[in-house]
N, C-alpha and C positions, 0 to 999 in steps of 0.2 A: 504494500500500500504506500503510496506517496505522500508526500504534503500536500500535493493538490488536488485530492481525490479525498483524503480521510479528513478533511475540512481543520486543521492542525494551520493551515495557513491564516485563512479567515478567524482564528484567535488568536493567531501572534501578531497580524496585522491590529486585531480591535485592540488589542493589548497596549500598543503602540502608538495609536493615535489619544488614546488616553491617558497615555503617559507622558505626550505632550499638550494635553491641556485642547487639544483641538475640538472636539462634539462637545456642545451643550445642550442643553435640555430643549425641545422643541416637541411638536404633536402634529398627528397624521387625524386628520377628522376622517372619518369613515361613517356613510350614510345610512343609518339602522331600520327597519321598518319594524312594527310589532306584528304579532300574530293574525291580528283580526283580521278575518276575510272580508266583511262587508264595512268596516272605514276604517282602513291600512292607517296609522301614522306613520310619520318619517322622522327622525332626529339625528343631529351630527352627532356620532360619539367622538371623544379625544381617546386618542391611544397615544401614551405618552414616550416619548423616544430621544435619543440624541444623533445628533447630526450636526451639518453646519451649511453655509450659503456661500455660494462662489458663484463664479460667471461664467459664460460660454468663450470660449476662444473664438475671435475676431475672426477665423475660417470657418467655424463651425454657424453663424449666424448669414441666412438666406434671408433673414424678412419676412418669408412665409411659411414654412415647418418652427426654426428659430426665430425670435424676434431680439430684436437689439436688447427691449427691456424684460426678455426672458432672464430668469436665475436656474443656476446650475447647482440642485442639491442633493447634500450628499446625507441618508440617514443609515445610520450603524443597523443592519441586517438585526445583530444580535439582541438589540432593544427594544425593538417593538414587536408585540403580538400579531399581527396581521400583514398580510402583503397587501403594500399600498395598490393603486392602480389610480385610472383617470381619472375616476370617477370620485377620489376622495379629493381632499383639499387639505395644505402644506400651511401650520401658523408656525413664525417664528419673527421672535421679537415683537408681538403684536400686531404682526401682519400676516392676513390670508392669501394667499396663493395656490390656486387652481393646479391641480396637477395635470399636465397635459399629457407626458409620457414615464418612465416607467421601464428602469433596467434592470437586474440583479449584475455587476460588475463579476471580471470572470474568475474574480478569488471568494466573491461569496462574503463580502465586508460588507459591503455597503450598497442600497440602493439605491442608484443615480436615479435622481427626478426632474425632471424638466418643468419647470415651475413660473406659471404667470401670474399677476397680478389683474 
């Protein structure tokens, strides 16, 4: 078994970034419905997690998949209960942001979000 198979990477990595002080506390809302068949509520849960906000490289922004005022975030795999997706929404420092896309990175740390306002 490898390091990059037996998932031994993706903890020495989280290990690492937390021993530089880089993730802090941020939350993945995810859209909940209750049971009821005949009047569904909806509500945002917080799933609480760390991570951190960086930007896209100046090659990677089209304007129309990327946008200039897209953010590039990164949330620690190992922290949160849920796999984000589109559909949920990215708060961090008091501000929401729409997640539009949605990777697992290929050691399995962290998953990059592509995150608009």
């Amino acid at each position: 078994m490898s390091i990059l198979t037996d998932g031994s990477l993706a903890a020495r990595l989280t290990d690492a970034l937390v021993a530089a002080d880089l993730p802090y506390s941020i939350k993945v809302q995810h859209l909940e419905s209750d049971d009821d068949p005949f009047n569904p509520t909806t509500t945002w849960v917080d799933h609480a997690c760390t991570g951190w906000l960086d930007t896209f490289d100046a090659r990677d922004i089209d304007d129309t998949l990327i946008l200039q005022t897209d953010r590039k975030a990164f949330v620690v795999a190992s922290s949160i209960d849920i796999t984000p997706s589109a559909t949920d929404r990215l708060v961090v420092s008091g501000t929401t942001y729409t997640i539009v896309h949605v990777q697992l990175d290929p050691a399995s740390t962290c998953w990059v979000v592509q995150a608009r306002k």
